[in-house]
C-alpha positions as CSV (number, residue, x, y, z in Angstrom):
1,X,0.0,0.0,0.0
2,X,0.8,3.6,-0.3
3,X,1.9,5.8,2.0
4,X,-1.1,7.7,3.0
5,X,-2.3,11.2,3.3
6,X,-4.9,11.5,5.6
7,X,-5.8,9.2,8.4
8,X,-9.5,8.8,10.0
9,X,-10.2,6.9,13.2
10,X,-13.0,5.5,13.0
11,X,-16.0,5.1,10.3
12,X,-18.6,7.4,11.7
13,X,-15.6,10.2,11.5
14,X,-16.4,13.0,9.3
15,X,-13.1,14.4,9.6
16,X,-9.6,13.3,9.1
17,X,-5.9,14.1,10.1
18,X,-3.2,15.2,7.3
19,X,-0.3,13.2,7.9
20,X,2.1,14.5,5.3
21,X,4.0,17.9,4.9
22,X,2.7,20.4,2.0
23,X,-0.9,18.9,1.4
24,X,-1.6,20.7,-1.7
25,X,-5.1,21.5,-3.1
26,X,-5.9,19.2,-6.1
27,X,-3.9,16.1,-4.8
28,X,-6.1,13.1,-5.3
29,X,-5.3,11.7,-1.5
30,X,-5.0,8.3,0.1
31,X,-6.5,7.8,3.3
32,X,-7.0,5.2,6.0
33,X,-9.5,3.9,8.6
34,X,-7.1,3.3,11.4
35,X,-9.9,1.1,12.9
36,X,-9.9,-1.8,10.1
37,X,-7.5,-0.3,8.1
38,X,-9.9,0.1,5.3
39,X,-8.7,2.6,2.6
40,X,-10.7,5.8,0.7
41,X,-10.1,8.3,-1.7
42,X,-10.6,11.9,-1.2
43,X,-9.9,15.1,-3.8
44,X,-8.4,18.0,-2.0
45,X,-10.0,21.2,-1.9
46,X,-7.5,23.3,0.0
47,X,-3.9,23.4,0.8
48,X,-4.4,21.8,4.6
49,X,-0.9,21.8,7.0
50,X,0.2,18.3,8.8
51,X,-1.4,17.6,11.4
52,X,-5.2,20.0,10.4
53,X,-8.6,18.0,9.6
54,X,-9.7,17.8,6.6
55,X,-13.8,17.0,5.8
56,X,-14.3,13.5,5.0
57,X,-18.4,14.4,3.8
58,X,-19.8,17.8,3.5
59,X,-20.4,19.0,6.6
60,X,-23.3,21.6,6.8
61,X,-23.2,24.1,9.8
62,X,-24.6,23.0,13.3
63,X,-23.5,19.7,12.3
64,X,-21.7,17.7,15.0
65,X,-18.1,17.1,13.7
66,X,-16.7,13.6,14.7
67,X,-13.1,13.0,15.0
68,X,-11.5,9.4,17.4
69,X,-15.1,9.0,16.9
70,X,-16.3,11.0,19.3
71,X,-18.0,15.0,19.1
72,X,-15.3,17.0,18.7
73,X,-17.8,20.4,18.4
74,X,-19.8,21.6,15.7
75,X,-19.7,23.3,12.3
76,X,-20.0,27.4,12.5
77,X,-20.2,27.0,8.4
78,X,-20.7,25.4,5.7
79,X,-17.7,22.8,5.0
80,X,-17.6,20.8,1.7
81,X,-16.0,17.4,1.6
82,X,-12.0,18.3,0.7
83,X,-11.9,20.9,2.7
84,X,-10.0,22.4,5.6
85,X,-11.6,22.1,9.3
86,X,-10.0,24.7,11.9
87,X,-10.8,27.0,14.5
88,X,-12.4,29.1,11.6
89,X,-15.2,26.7,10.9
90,X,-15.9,24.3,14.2
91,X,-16.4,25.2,17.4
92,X,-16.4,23.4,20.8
93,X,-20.0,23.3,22.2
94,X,-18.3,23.5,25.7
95,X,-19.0,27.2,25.2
């Protein structure tokens, strides 16, 4: 297999992890369920930096956004599959 690009956590996650330096939009990406080790393809929208989410569906806002799994907060826009996901489109619903 490939060296992969992104990595997910589980199957209900609707983001993944970048896991490679210079993620460039355009690149036709690799990515693995760590869970089963199952693979996907996803199309990059955006250039994303190691180690940022990147949306694994199209996520509409006040949508839960799962990461490991779990809630990890929700959408505060509209985020289309390929995309980045940062501070500047989730939130935590701690507060």
């Amino acid at each position: 297999m490939s060296i992969p690009h992104i990595l997910a956590h589980n199957k209900k996650d609707t983001v993944g992890v970048v896991v490679v330096e210079g993620l460039k939009a355009g690149t036709n990406m690799l990515g693995v369920v760590t869970a089963d080790d199952s693979t996907f393809r996803l199309k990059a929208k955006m250039d994303v930096p190691i180690g940022h989410k990147i949306a694994l569906v199209d996520i509409k806002k006040g949508d839960t956004v799962w990461k490991y799994g779990q809630d990890i907060g929700k959408a505060i826009a509209d985020i289309k599959k390929g995309e980045h996901v940062h501070v500047h489109n989730v939130k935590t619903k701690k507060w």
